[in-house]
FISE-968799 format. One record per residue (C-alpha): x, y negated, z negated; residue in one letter. Coordinates in steps of 0.02 Angstrom, whole numbers. Layout:
- xx/yy/zz/r
- X/Y/Z/A
...
This chain:
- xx/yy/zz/r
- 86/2351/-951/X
- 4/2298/-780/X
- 189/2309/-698/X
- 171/2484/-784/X
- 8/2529/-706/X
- 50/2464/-532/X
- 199/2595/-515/X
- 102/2731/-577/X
- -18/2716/-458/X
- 108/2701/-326/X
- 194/2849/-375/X
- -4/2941/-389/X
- -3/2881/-195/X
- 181/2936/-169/X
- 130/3126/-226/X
- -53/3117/-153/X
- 50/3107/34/X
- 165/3233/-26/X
- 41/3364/-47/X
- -45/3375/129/X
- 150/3425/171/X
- 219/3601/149/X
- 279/3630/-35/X
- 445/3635/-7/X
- 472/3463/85/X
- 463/3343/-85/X
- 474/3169/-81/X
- 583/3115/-215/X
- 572/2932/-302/X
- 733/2882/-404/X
- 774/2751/-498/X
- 816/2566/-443/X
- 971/2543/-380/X
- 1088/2375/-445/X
- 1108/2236/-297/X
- 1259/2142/-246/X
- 1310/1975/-313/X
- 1411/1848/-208/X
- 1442/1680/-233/X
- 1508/1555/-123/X
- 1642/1468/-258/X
- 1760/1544/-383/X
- 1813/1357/-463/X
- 1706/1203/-478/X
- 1755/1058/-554/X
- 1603/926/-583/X
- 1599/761/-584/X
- 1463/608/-576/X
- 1523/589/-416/X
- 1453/778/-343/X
- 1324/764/-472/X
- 1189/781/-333/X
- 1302/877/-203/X
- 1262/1073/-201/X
- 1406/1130/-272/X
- 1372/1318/-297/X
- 1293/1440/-207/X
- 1240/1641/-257/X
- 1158/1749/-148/X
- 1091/1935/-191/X
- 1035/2085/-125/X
- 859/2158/-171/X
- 835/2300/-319/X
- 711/2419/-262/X
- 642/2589/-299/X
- 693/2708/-188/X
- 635/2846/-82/X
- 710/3007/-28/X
- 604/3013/151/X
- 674/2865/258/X
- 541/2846/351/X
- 465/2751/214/X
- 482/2596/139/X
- 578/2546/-23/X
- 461/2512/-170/X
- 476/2314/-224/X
- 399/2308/-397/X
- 552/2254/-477/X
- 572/2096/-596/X
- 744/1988/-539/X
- 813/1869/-690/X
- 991/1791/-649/X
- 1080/1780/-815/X
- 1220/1652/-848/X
- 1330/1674/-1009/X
- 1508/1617/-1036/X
- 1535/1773/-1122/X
- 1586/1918/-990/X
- 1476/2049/-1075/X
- 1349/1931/-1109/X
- 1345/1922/-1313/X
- 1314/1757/-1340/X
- 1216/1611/-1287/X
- 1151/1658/-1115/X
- 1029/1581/-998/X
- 874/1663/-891/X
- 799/1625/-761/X
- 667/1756/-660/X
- 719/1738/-488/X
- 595/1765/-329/X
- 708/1713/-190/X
- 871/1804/-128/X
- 976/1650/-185/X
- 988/1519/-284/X
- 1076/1341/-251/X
- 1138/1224/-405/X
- 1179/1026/-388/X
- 1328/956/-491/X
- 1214/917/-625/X
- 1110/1053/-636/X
- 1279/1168/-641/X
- 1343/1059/-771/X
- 1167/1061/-873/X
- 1183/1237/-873/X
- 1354/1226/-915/X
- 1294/1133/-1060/X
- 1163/1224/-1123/X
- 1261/1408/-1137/X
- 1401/1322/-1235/X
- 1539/1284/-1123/X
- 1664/1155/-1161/X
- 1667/994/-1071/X
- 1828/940/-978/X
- 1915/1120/-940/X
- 1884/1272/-844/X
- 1754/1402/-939/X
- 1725/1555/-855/X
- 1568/1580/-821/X
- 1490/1724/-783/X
- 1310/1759/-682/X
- 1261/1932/-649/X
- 1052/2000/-603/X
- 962/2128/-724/X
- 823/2209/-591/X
- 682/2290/-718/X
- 525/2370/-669/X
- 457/2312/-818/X
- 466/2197/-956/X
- 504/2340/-1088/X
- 606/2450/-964/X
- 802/2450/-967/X
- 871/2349/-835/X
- 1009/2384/-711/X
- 1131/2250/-699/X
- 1223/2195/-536/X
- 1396/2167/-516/X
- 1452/2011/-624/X
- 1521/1867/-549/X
- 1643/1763/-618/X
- 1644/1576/-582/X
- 1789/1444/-677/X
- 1673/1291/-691/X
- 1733/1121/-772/X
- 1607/1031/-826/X
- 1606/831/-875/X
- 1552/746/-1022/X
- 1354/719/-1020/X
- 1323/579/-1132/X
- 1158/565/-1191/X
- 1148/402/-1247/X
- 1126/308/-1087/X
- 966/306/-995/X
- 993/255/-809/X
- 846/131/-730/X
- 855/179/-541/X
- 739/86/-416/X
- 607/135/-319/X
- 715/217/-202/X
- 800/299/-353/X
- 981/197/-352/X
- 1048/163/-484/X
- 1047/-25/-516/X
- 1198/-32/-655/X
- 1019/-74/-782/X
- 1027/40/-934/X
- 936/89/-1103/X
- 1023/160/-1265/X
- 994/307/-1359/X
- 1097/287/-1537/X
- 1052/466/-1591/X
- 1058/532/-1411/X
- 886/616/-1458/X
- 780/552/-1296/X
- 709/385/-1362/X
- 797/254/-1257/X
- 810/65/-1323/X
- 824/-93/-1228/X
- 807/-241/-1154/X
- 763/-287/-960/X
- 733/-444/-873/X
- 585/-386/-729/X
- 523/-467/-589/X
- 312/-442/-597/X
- 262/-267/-535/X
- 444/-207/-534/X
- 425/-11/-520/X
- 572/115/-564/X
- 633/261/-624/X
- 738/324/-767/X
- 880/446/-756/X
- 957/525/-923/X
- 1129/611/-938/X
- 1099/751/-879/X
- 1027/699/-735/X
- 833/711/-778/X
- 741/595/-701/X
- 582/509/-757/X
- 439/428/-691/X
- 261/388/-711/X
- 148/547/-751/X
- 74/594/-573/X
- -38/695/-614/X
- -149/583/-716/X
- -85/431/-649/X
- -99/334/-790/X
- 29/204/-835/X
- 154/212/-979/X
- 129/406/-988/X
- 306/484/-920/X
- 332/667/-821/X
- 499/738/-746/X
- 405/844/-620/X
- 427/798/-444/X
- 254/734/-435/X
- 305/592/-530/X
- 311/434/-471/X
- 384/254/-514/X
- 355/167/-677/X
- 289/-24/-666/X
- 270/-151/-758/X
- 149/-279/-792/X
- 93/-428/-676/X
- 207/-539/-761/X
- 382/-561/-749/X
- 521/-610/-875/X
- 585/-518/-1032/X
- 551/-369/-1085/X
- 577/-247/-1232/X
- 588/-84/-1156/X
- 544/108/-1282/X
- 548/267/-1176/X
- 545/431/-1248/X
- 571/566/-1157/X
- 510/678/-1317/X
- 329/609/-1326/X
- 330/579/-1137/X
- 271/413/-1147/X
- 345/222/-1141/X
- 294/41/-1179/X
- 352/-102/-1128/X
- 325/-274/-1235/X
- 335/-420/-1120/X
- 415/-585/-1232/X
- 333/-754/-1149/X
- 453/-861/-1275/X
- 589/-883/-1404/X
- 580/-1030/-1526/X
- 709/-1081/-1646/X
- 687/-1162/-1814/X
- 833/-1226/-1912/X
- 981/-1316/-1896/X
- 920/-1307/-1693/X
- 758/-1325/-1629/X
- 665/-1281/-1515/X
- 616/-1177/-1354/X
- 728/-1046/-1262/X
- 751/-1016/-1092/X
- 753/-835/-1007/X
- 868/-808/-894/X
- 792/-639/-794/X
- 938/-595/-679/X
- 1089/-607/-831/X
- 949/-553/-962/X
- 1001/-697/-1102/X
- 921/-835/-1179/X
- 979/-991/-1180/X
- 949/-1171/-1266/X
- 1051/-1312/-1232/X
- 1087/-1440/-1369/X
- 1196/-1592/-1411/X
- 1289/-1543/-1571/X
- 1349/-1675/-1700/X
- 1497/-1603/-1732/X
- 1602/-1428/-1741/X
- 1553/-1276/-1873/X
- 1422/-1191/-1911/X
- 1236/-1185/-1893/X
- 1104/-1075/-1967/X
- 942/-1055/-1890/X
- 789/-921/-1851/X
- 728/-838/-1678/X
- 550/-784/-1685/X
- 424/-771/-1541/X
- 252/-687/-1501/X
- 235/-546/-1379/X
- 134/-408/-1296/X
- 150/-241/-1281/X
- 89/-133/-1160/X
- 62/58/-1153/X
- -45/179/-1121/X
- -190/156/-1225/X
- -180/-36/-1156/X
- -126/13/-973/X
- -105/-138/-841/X
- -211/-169/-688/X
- -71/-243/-600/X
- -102/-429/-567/X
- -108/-572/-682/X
- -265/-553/-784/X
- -110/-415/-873/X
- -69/-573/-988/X
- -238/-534/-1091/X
- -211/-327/-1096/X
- -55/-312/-1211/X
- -68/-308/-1394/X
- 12/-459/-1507/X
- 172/-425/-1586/X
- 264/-540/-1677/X
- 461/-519/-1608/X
- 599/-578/-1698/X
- 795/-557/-1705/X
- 924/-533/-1881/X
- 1109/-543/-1883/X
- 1193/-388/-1919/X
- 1390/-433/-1932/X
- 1416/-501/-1761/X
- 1300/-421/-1660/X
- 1097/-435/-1689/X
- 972/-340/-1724/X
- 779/-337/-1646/X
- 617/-323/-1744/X
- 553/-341/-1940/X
- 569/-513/-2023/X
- 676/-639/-1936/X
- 827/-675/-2030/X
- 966/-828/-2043/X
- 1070/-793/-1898/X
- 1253/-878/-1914/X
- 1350/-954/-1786/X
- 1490/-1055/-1731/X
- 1489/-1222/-1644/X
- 1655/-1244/-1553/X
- 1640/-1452/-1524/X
- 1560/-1578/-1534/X
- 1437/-1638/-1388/X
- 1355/-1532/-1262/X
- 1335/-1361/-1325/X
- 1225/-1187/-1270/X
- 1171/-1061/-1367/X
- 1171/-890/-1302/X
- 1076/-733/-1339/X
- 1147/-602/-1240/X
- 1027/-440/-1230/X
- 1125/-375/-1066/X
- 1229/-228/-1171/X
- 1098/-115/-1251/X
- 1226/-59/-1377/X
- 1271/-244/-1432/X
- 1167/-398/-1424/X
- 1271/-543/-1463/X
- 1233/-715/-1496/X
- 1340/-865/-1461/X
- 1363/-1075/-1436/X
- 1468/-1123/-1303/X
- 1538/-1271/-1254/X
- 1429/-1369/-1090/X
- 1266/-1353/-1018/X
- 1222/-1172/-951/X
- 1041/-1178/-951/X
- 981/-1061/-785/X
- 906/-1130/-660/X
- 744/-1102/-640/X
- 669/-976/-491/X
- 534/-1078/-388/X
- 368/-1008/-353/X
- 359/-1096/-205/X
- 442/-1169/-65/X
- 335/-1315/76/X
- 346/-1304/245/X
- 352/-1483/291/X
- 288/-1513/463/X
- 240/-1352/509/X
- 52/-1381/561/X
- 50/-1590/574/X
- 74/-1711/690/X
- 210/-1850/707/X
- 195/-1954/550/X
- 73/-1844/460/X
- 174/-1727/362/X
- 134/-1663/182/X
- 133/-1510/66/X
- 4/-1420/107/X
- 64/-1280/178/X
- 190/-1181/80/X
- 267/-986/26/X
- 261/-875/-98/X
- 385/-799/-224/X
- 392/-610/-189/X
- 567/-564/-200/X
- 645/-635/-357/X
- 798/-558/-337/X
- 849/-605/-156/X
- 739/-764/-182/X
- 629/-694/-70/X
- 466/-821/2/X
- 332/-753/132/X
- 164/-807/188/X
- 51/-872/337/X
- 42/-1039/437/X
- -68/-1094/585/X
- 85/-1176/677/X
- 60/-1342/760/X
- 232/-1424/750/X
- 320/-1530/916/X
- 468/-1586/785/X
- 503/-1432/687/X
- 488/-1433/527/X
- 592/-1444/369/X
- 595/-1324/186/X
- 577/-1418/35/X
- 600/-1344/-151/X
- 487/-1446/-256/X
- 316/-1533/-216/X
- 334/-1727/-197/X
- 528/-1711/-161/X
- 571/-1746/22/X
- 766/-1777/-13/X
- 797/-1618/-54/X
- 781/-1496/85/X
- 846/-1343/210/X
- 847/-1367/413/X
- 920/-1276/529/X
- 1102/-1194/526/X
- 1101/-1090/664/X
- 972/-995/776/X
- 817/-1023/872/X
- 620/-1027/830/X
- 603/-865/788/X
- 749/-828/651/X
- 907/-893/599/X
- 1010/-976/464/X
- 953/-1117/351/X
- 1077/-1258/283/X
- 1037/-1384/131/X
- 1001/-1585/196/X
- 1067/-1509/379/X
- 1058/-1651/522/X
- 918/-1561/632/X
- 749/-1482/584/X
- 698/-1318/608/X
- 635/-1269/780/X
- 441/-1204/776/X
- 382/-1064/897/X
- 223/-1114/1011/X
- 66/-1157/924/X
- -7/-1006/843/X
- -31/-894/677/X
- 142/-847/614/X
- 230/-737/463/X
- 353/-831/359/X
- 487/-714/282/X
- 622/-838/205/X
- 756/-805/75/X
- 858/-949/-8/X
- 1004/-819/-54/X
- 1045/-747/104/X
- 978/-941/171/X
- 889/-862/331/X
- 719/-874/413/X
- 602/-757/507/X
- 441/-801/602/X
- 325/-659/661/X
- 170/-689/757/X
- 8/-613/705/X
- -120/-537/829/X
- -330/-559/843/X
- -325/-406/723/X
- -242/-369/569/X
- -289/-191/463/X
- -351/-114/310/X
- -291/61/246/X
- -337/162/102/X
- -527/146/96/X
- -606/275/26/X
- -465/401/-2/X
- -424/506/-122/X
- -248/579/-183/X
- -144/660/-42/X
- -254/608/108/X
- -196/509/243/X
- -208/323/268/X
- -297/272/443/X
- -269/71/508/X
- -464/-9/514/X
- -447/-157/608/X
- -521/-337/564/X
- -550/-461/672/X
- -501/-645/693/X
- -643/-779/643/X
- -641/-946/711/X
- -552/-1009/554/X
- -374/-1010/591/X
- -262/-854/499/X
- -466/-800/425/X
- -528/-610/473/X
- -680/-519/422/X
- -773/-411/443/X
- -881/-228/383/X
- -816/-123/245/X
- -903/43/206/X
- -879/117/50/X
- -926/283/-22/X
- -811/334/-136/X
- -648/231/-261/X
- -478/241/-163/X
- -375/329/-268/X
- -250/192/-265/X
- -355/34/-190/X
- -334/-12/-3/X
- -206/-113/49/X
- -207/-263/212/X
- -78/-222/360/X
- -45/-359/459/X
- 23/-255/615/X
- -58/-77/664/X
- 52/59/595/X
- 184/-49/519/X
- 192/-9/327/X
- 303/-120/303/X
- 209/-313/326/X
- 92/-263/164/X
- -5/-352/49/X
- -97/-280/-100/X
- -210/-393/-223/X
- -331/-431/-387/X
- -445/-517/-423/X
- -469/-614/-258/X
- -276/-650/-232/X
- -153/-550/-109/X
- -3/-520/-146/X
- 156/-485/-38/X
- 231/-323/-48/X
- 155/-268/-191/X
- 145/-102/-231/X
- -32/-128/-316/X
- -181/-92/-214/X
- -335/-180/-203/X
- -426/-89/-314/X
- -610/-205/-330/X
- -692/-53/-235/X
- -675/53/-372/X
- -805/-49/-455/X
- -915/-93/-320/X
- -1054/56/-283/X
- -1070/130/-136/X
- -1128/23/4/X
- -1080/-96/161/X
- -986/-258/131/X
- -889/-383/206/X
- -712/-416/162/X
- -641/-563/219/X
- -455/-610/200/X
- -390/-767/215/X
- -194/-770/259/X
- -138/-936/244/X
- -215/-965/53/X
- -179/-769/5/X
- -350/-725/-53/X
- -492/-605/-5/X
- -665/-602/-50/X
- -784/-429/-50/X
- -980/-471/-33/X
């Protein structure tokens, strides 16, 4: 009714400038005329590969009222809705959209979602068929453009795989199962602490973390969404999304235990996602036992704050595993589970939770046990004199995956220094494989140490799977960023200055307001990328958590002090 009104008061102006004319020169205002439909393909054939590609392209011309006098202007008060039916006169299923722009461009999988959703049949050309009805009204009949006819072949979208990208939205060959296909996705993930991802369904949806609330476990497909995360602690976990009630949870499993014919505690292995126990069986056949365990969930009415005091937010939830034929089955009472020993001797038992679809259970023959990932490596020599070595001075676990160590040493070394694995243990070590003081390779029980850079305050970045080293030395300043801002604003580097404690700085804080996502310390101005973020008193390398104490500190002047070389910080 209001498009209504709108054109008859621009016809009432349209005949107001007519009259101060002679009588017989009219203006004359006829109907809309139909616009021109091109697209840029006649056959597209979709795949996963072009899934993001822009495969189709349709450009139009504008419907608008017209007037007999060209000296003015065409009347725009037309409504543009691009239809899309794989029927040619448009009978059946057909799709809508209100268009505002003079084009419109579709990705892979939005061509084949649309393919989808008006009925055409996977794996062969349909014709498909778009055409624009121009109305100056909602209850006005439309004029139609010409149609255009496009043979698209679309793929197969399976619903029943849920994709976990990373944070840079790669897929990482991780995925969750959906038996029903109906949007609640099932499954199992071994996760580093703080890991943060996405989750990509079938047809091509992607999900993150609400953004507009920003609180955790609640799930949005808009583009303000960001990653999901999950809890400070990492190991197991039993992932639920559902894309229907927007919202997932995540329940983190500590431990297995087994009672029965074997006892005892499992081991997680995070990277293969399988439990293991290693035992010494008496002899070949079969053995009955129970797998039972106690763990937490976490979702949104629980939340996490990102650091480790997450242990005590989840709820307790008794977890336990049935056998179901050969595979298993997750949740209710535990049941006997049935299995096979192949021989006698040294034997390991194997749940396998890798294949959302099937988790399996299994004894093999040997000792597979996973070794376990170090929190932290020593740097032997690397602020001592001669004869005085120790363990003091050590890295931190921040890259599970890559095996991944970083921190902060006051360097004071003449003979180089030396990586050991495990407190007390000076036999087993890396030294030097090739390079200089600043980086290179490392090389288990090598003949020479590692060269050390000039005396000094230096960044540690080592990784035991690549087996390299990199030294980067830190200024009289390092930076905070984040203070006091709110959603969307930009992040400015506030410097901090060097005490007369070696790798300490400190200095004033001013806060008026809770960072919308903490502050975070930079150890270079205007490099993102040498980050820590922190709780509770302890930084932490490269996480994506914020320091987020302000937020319950009132507004005042403090001093924050951060000390490098033991990770922690301190607000007074």
């Amino acid at each position: 009714m209001k498009t209504m009104k709108n054109f008859l008061l621009l016809l009432a102006a349209v005949f107001s400038f007519a009259s101060c004319e002679k009588d017989e020169d009219k203006i004359y205002l006829s109907s809309i005329q139909s616009g021109e439909l091109v697209a840029t393909e006649s056959t597209v054939v979709l795949s996963q590969e072009n899934s993001n590609d822009i495969v189709l392209s349709l450009a139009w011309t504008k419907d608008a009222l017209q007037i007999s006098d060209p000296a003015l202007s065409a009347i725009d008060v037309t409504i543009q809705t691009l239809q899309v039916s794989t029927t040619q006169d448009f009978s059946g299923v057909v799709s809508e959209n209100v268009e505002t722009s003079l084009s419109k461009a579709y990705t892979g999988a939005a061509l084949n979602a649309l393919a989808k959703n008006i009925g055409a049949n996977p794996d062969v050309a349909n014709n498909v068929y778009f055409r624009l009805a121009a109305q100056t009204g909602k209850n006005m009949i439309p004029v139609y453009s010409n149609v255009v006819t496009v043979a698209v072949t679309p793929y197969t979208i399976d619903m029943s795989l849920g994709y976990i990208l990373n944070a840079d939205k790669a897929e990482t060959g991780v995925t969750l199962y959906s038996a029903a296909s109906d949007g609640q996705y099932l499954g199992f993930m071994g996760a580093t602490a703080w890991y943060n991802f996405f989750m990509k369904e079938g047809d091509g949806t992607v999900w993150g973390n609400d953004g507009v609330t920003g609180t955790a476990f609640l799930m949005s497909s808009e583009e303000s969404s960001w990653n999901f995360w999950f809890p400070g602690m990492g190991g197991c976990y039993y992932v639920d999304a559902n894309t229907n009630k927007k919202a997932w949870s995540a329940l983190y499993i500590p431990s297995l235990t087994l009672t029965g014919d074997v006892a005892g505690t499992m081991t997680f292995d995070r990277p293969n996602v399988k439990w293991t126990y290693a035992f010494s069986a008496a002899q070949a056949g079969n053995i009955t036992f129970k797998v039972n365990g106690t763990g937490r969930l976490y979702d949104s009415s629980t939340g996490t704050d990102g650091s480790d005091s997450d242990a005590n937010l989840g709820i307790e939830t008794p977890v336990s595993f049935a056998q179901n034929g050969e595979n298993l089955i997750f949740g209710g009472e535990a049941g006997n589970i049935t299995v096979n020993v192949p021989a006698a001797g040294e034997c390991t038992l194997v749940i396998d939770l890798s294949n959302p679809k099937q988790w399996t259970v299994e004894v093999t023959s040997g000792s597979a046990e996973p070794e376990p990932v170090r929190e932290t490596l020593y740097m032997l020599g690397i602020s001592e004199g001669e004869g005085d070595w120790n363990f003091n001075n050590y890295l931190r676990l921040y890259d599970e995956d890559n095996l991944g160590y970083a921190g902060v040493a006051d360097v004071n070394s003449p003979w180089g220094y030396q990586i050991a694995i495990e407190e007390g243990n000076w036999g087993d070590v890396y030294k030097l494989g090739e390079g200089d003081a600043n980086a290179g390779t490392l090389a288990f029980n090598a003949e020479n140490n590692i060269p050390a850079p000039d005396g000094g305050l230096y960044f540690f970045d080592v990784s035991l799977k690549a087996l390299t080293y990199k030294l980067t030395a830190i200024g009289d300043e390092i930076y905070v960023a984040g203070l006091n801002k709110l959603e969307g604003e930009d992040w400015t580097f506030e410097p901090l200055p060097a005490t007369a404690t070696g790798g300490v700085y400190s200095g004033s804080i001013t806060i008026t307001q809770p960072s919308a996502w903490g502050f975070k310390i930079y150890l270079f101005n205007g490099d993102w990328n040498y980050v820590y973020g922190g709780s509770a008193g302890k930084l932490y390398y490269k996480s994506n958590n914020g320091i987020t104490d302000d937020a319950t500190l009132a507004p005042g002047t403090y001093t924050l002090t951060i000390d490098l070389i033991n990770a922690t910080y301190t607000i007074e």
